[in-house]
ZADO-1210 file (C-alpha; in nm, 4 decimals, padded with zeros to 6 digits):
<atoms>
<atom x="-01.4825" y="00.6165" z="01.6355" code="UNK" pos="1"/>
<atom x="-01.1470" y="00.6330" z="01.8017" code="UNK" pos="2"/>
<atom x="-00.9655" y="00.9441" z="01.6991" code="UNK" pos="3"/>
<atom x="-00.5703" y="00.8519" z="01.5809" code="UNK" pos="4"/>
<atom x="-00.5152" y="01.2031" z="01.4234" code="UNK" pos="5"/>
<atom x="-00.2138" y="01.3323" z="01.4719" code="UNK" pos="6"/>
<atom x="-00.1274" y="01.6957" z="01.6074" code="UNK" pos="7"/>
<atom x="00.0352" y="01.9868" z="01.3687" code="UNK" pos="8"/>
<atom x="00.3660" y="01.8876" z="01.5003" code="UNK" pos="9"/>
<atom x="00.3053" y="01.4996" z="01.5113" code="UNK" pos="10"/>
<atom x="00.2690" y="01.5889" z="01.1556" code="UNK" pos="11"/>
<atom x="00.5694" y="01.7557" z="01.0553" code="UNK" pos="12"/>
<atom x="00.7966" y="01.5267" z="01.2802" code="UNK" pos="13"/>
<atom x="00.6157" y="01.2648" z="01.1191" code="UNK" pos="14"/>
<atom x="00.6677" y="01.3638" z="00.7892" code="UNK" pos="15"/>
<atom x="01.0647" y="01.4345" z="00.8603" code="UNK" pos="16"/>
<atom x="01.0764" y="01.1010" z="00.9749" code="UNK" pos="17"/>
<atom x="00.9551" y="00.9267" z="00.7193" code="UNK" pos="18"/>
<atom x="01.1732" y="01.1589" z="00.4215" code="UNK" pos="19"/>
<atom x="01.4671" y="01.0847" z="00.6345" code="UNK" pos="20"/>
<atom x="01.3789" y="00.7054" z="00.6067" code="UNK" pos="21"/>
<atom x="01.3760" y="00.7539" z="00.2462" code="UNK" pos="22"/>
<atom x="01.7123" y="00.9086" z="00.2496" code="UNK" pos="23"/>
<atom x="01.8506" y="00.6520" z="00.4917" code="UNK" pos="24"/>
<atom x="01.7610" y="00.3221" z="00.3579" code="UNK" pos="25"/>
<atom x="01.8583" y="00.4867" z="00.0160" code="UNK" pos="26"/>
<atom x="02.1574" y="00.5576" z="00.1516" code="UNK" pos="27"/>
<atom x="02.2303" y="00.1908" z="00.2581" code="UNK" pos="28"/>
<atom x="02.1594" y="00.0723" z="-00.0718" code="UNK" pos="29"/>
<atom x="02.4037" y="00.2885" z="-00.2490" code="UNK" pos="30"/>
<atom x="02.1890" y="00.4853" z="-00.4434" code="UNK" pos="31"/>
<atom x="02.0150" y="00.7928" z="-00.4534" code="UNK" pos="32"/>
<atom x="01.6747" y="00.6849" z="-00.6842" code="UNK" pos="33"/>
<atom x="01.3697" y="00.5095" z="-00.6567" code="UNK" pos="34"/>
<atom x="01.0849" y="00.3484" z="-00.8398" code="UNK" pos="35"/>
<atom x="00.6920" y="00.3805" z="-00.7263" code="UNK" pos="36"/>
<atom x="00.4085" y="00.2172" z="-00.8941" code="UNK" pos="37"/>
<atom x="00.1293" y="00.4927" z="-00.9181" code="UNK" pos="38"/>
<atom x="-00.2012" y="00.4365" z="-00.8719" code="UNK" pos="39"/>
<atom x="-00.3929" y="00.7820" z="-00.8413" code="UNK" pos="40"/>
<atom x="-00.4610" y="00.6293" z="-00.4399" code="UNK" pos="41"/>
<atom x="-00.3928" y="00.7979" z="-00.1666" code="UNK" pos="42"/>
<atom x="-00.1095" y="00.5865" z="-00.0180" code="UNK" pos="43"/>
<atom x="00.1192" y="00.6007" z="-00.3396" code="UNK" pos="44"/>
<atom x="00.0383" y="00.9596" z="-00.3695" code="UNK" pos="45"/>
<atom x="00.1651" y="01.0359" z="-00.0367" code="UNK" pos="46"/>
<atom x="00.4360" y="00.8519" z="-00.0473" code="UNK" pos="47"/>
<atom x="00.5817" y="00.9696" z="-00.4115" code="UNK" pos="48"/>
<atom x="00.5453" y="01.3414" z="-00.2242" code="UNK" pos="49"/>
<atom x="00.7418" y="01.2081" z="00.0262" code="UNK" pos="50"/>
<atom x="00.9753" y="01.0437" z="-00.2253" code="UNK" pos="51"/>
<atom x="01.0514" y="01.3931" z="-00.3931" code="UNK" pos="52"/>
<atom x="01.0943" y="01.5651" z="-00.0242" code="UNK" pos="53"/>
<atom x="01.3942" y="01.2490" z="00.0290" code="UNK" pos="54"/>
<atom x="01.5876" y="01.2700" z="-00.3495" code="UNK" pos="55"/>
<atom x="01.4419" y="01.5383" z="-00.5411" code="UNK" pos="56"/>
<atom x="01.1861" y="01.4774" z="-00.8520" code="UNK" pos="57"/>
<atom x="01.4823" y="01.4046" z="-01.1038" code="UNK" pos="58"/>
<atom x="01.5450" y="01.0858" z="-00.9267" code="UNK" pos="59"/>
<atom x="01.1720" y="00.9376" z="-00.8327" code="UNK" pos="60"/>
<atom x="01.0325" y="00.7384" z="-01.1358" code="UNK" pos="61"/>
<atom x="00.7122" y="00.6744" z="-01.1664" code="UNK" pos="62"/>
<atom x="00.5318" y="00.3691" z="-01.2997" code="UNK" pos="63"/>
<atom x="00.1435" y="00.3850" z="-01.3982" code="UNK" pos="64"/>
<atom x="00.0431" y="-00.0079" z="-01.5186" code="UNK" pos="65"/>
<atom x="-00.2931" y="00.0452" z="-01.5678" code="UNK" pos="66"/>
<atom x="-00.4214" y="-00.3417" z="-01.6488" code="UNK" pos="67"/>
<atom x="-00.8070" y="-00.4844" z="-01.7613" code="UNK" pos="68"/>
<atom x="-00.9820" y="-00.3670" z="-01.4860" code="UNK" pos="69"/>
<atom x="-00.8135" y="-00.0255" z="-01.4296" code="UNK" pos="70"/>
<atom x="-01.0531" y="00.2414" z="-01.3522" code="UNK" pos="71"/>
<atom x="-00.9392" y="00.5318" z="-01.6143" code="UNK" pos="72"/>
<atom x="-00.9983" y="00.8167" z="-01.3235" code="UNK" pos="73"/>
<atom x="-00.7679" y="00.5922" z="-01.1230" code="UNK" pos="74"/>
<atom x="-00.5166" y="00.6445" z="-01.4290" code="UNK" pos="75"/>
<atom x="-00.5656" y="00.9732" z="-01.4928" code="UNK" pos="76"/>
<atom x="-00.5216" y="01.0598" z="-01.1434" code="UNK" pos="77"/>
<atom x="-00.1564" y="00.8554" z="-01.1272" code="UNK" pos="78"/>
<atom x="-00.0402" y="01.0540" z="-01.4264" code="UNK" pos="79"/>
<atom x="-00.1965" y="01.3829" z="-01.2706" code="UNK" pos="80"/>
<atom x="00.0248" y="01.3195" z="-00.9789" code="UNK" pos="81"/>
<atom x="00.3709" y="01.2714" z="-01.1410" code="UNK" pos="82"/>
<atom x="00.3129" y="01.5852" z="-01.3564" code="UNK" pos="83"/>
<atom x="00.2021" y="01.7901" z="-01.0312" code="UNK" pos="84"/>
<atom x="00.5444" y="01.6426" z="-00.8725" code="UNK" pos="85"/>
<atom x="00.7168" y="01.6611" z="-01.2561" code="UNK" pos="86"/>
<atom x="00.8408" y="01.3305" z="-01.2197" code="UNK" pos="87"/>
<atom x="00.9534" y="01.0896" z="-01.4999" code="UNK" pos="88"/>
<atom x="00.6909" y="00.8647" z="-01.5440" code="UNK" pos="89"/>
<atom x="00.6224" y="00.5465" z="-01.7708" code="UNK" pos="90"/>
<atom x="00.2707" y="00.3945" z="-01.8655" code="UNK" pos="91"/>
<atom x="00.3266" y="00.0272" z="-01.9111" code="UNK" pos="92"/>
<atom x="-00.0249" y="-00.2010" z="-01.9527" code="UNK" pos="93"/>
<atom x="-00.0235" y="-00.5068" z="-01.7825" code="UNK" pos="94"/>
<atom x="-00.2953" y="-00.6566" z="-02.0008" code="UNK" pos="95"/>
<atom x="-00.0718" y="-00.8695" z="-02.2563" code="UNK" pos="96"/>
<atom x="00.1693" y="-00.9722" z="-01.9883" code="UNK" pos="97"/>
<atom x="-00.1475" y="-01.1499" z="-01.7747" code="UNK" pos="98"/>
<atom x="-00.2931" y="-01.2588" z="-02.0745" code="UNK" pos="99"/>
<atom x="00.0206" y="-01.4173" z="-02.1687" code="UNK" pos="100"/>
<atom x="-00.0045" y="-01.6385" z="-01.8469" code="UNK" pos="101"/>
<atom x="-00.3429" y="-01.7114" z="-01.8843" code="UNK" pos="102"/>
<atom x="-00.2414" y="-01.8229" z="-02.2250" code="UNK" pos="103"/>
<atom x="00.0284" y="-02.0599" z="-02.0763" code="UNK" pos="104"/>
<atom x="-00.2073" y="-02.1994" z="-01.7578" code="UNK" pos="105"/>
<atom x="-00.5818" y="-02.1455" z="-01.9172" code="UNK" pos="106"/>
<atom x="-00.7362" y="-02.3532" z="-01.6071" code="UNK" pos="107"/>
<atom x="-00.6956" y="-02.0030" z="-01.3839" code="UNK" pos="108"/>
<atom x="-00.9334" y="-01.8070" z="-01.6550" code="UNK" pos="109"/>
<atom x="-01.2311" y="-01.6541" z="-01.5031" code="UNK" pos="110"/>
<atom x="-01.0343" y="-01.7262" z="-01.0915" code="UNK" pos="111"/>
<atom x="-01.0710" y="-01.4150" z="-00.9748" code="UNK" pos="112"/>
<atom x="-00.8310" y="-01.4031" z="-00.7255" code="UNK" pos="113"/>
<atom x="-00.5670" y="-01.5626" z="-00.8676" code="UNK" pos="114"/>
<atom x="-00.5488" y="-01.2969" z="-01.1698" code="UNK" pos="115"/>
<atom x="-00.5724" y="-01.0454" z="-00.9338" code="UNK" pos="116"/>
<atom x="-00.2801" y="-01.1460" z="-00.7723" code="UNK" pos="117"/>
<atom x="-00.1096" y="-01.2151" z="-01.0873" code="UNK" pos="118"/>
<atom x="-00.1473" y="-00.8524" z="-01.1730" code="UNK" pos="119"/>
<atom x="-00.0067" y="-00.7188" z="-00.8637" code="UNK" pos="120"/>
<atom x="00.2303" y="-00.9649" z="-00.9016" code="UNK" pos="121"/>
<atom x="00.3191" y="-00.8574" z="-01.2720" code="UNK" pos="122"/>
<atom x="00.3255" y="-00.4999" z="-01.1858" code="UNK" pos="123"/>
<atom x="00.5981" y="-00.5953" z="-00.8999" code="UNK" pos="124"/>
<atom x="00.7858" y="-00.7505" z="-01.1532" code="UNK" pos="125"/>
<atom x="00.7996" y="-00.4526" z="-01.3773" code="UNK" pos="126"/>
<atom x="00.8852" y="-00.2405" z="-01.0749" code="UNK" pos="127"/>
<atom x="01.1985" y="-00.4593" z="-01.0208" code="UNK" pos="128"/>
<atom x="01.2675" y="-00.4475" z="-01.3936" code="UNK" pos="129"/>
<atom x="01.2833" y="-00.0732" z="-01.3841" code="UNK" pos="130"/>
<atom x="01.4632" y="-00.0465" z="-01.0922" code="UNK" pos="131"/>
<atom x="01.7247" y="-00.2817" z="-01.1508" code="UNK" pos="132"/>
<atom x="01.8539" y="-00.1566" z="-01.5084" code="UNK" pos="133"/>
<atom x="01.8481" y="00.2354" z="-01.2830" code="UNK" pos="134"/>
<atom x="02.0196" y="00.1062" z="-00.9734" code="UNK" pos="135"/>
<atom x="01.7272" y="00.2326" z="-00.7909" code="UNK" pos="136"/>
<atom x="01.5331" y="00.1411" z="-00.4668" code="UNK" pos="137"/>
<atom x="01.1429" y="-00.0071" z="-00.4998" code="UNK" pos="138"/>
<atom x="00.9226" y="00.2143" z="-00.2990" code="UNK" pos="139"/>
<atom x="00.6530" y="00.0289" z="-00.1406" code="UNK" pos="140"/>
<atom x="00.3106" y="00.2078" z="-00.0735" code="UNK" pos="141"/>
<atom x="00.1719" y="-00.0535" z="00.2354" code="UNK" pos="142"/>
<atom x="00.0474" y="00.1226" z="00.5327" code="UNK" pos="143"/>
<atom x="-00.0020" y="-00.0121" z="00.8928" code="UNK" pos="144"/>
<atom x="-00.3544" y="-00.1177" z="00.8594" code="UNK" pos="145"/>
<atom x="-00.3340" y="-00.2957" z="00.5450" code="UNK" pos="146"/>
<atom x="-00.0389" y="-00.4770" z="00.6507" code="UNK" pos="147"/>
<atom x="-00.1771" y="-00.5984" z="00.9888" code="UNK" pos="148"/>
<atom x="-00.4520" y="-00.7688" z="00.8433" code="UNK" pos="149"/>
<atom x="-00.2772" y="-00.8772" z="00.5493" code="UNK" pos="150"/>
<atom x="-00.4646" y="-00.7096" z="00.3179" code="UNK" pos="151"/>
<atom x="-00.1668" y="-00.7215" z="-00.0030" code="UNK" pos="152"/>
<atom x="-00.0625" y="-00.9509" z="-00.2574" code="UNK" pos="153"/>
<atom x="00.2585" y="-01.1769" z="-00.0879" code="UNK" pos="154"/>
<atom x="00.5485" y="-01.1013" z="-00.3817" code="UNK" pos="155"/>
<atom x="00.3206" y="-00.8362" z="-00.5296" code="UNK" pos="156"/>
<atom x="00.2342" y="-00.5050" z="-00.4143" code="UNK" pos="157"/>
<atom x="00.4222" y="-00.6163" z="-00.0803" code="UNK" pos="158"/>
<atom x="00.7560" y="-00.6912" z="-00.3054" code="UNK" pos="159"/>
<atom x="00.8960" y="-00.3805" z="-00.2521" code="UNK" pos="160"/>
<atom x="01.2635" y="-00.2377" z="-00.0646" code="UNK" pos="161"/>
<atom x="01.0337" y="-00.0775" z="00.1997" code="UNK" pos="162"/>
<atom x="00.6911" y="00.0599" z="00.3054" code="UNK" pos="163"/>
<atom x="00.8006" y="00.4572" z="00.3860" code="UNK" pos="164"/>
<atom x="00.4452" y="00.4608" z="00.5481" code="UNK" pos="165"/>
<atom x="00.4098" y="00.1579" z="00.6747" code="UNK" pos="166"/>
<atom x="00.3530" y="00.2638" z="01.0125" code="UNK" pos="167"/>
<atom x="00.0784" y="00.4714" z="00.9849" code="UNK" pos="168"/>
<atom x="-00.3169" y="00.3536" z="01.0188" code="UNK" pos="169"/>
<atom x="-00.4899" y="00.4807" z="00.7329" code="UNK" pos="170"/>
<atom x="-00.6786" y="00.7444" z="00.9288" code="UNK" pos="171"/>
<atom x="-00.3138" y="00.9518" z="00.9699" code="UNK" pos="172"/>
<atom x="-00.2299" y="00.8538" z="00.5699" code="UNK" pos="173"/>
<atom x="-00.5310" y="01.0470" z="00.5273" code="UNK" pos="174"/>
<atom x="-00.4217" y="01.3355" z="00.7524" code="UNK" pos="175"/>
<atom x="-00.0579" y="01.3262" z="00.6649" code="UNK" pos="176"/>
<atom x="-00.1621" y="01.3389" z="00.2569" code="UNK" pos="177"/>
<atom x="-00.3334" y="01.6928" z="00.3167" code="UNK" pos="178"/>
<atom x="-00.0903" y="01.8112" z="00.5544" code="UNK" pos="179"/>
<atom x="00.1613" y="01.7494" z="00.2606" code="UNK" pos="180"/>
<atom x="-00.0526" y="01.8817" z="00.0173" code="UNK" pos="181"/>
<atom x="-00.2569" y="01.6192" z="-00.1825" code="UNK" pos="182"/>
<atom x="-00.5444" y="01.7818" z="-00.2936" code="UNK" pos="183"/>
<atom x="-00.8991" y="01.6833" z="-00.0827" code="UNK" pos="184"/>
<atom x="-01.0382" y="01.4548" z="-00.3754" code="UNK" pos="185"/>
<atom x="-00.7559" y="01.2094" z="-00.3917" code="UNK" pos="186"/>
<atom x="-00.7495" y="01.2386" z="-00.0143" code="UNK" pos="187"/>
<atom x="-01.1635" y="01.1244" z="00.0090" code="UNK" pos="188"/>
<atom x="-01.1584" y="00.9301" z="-00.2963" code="UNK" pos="189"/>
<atom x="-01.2300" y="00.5556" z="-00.1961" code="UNK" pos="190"/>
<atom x="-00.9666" y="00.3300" z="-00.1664" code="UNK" pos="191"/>
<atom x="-00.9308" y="00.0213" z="-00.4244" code="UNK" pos="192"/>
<atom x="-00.6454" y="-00.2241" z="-00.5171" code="UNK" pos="193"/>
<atom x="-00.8107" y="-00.1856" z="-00.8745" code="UNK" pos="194"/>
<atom x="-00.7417" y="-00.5736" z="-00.8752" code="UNK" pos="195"/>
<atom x="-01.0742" y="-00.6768" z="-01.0280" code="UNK" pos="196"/>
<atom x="-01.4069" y="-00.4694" z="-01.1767" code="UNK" pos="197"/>
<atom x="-01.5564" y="-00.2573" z="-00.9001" code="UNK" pos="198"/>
<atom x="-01.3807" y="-00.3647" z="-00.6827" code="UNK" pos="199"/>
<atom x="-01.2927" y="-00.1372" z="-00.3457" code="UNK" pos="200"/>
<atom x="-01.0941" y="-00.1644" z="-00.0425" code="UNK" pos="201"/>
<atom x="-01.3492" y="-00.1837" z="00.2458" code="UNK" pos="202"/>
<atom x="-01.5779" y="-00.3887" z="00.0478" code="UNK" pos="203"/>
<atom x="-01.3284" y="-00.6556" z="00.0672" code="UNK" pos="204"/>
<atom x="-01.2622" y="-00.6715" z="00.3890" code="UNK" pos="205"/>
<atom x="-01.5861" y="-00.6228" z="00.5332" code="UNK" pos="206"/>
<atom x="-01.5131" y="-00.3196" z="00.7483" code="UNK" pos="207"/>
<atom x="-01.4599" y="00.0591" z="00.7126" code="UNK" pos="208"/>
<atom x="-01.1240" y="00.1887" z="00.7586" code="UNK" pos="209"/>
<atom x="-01.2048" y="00.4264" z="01.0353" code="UNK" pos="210"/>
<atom x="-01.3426" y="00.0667" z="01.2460" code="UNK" pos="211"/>
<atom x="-01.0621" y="-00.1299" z="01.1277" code="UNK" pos="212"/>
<atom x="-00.7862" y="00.1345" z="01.2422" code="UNK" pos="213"/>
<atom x="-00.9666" y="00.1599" z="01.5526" code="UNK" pos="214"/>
<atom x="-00.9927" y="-00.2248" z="01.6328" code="UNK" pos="215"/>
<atom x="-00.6295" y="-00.2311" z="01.5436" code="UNK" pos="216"/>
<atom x="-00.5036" y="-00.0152" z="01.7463" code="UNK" pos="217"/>
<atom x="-00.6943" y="-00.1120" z="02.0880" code="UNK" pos="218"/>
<atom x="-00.6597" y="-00.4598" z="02.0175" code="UNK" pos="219"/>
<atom x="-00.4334" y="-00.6042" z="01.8100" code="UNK" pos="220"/>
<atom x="-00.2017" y="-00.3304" z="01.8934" code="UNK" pos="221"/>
<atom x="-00.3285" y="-00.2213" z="02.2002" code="UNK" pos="222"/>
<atom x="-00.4339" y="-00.4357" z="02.5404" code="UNK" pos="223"/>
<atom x="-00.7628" y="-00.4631" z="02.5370" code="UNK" pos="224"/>
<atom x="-00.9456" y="-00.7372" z="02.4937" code="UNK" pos="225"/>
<atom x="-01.2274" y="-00.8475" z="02.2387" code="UNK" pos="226"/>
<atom x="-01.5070" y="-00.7424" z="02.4980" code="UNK" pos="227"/>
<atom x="-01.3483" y="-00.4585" z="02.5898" code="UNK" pos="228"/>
<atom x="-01.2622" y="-00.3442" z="02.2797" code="UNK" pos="229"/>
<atom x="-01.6114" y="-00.3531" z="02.1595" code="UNK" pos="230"/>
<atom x="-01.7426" y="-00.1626" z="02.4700" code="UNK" pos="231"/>
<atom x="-01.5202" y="00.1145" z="02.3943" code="UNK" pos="232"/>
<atom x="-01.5996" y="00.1323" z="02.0529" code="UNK" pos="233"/>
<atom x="-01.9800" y="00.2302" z="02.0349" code="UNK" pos="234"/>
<atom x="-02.0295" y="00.1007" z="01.6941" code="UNK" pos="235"/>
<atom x="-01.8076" y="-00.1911" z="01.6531" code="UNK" pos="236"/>
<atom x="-01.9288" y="-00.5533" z="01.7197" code="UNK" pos="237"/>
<atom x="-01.7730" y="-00.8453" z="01.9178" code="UNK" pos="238"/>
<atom x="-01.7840" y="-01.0388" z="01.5783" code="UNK" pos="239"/>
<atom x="-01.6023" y="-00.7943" z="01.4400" code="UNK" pos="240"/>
<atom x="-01.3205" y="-00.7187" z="01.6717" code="UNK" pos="241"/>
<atom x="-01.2922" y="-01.1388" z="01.6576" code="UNK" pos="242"/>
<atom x="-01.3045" y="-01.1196" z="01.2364" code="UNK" pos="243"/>
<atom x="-01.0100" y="-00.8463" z="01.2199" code="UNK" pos="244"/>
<atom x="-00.8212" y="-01.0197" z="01.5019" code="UNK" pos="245"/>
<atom x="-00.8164" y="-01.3868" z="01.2690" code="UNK" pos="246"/>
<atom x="-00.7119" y="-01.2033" z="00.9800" code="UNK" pos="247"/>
<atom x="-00.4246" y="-01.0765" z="01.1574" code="UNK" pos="248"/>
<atom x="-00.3262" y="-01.4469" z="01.2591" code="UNK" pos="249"/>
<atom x="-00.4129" y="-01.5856" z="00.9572" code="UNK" pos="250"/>
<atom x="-00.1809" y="-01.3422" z="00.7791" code="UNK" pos="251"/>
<atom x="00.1295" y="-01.3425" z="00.9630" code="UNK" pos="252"/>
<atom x="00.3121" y="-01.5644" z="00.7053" code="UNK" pos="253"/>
<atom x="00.2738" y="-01.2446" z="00.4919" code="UNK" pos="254"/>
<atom x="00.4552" y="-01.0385" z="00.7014" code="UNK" pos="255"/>
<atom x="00.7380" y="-01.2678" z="00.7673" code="UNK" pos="256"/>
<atom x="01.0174" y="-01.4518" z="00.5773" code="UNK" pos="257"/>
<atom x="00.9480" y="-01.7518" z="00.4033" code="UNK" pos="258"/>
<atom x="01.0146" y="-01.9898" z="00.6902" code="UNK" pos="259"/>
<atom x="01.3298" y="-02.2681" z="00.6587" code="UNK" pos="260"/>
<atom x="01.3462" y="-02.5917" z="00.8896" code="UNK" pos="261"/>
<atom x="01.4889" y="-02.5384" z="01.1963" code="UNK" pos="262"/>
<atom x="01.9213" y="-02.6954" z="01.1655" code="UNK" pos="263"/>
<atom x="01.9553" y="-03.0533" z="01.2649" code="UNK" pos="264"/>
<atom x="02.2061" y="-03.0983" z="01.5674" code="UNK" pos="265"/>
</atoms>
């Protein structure tokens, strides 16, 4: 598969980068702390290690909102990670909250997908509860992949301030997470939104990571075309490249404002 590791000192220029971003947009807000949801995955864990790099532990807090579905090593891995960073950290369950709405609109019981949603979208709002009584920025935890394909809740997990590594493919979240020290099992350990029972990231979208970065960055990045893109990818399909290519179309209203008619002369 294509290899989009990056060298020792892509790495550290990388990493600078992305604390000073912190700092920066920070900065611009007029404040010096932040809120990240925690989910023992690799993509908040690196970024809440970049977090502390930016403001210093005393002014990341963490949020763990484990909900129905949670996986307990997921949980147990968030809170491992804000005690390894000795960050404040809060464990708020989601459970009553989404039961609450499913109390209020019954007819979504049972709809997967829409109370998946809901509890992204409920742990969003929490994040936004939290940060607004501390004056503090919402760390997203998006990378490039995810967000090219659209693979997020809209006004959930991508309702943040900003994505600190949103322009990485997941193969260099990977690489950037060790180079910053993340231990190798929350580095390996399979991806999932935790949005529903057994549920994991590259079941859902029909592809492995290391084929969907790859397709990504030849062709919906890159130049190449479908064909071509498939030729230089020995194990990657036509129907595939086509597949991830439609659900970066058919996402693109996620990754832009919510559109307003045009002015009338």
């Amino acid at each position: 598969m294509l290899d989009l590791r990056l060298s020792e000192s892509e790495l550290e220029a990388r990493r600078d980068h992305l604390v000073q971003f912190i700092r920066d947009t920070a900065d611009a807000a007029g404040t010096d702390r932040a809120v990240l949801g925690l989910s023992g995955g690799i993509d908040s864990t690196l970024t809440a290690h970049l977090a502390v790099e930016a403001l210093g532990e005393d002014n990341l807090h963490g949020l763990v909102m484990p909900g129905e579905v949670s996986s307990e090593d997921n949980m147990s891995d968030a809170e491992w990670v804000a005690q390894e960073l000795e960050i404040t950290y809060d464990i708020f369950e989601i459970n009553p909250i989404v039961d609450q709405f499913l109390d209020t609109y019954s007819e979504a019981e049972g709809d997967q997908l829409a109370v998946g949603n809901a509890r992204a979208r409920t742990r969003a709002v929490l994040n936004y509860l939290v940060a607004n009584h501390e004056n503090a920025l919402v760390l997203g935890t998006g990378n490039r992949s995810e967000a090219l394909v659209g693979y997020f809740t809209k006004y959930g997990d991508g309702a943040v301030d900003c994505h600190p590594i949103g322009n990485l493919y997941k193969q260099q979240v990977r690489q950037l997470a060790a180079h910053v020290g993340v231990p190798d099992e929350l580095v390996e350990k399979p991806p999932t939104a935790g949005l529903w029972a057994d549920q994991t990231d590259e079941e859902e979208l029909g592809i492995d990571y290391d084929s969907l970065d790859a397709i990504l960055a030849l062709h919906v990045d890159g130049p190449l075309s479908v064909a071509a893109t498939a030729t230089e990818l020995d194990d990657v399909t036509e129907e595939q490249v086509r597949t991830v290519g439609e659900m970066y179309e058919r996402s693109e209203h996620k990754r832009r404002v919510p559109p307003s008619p045009d002015p009338l002369d």
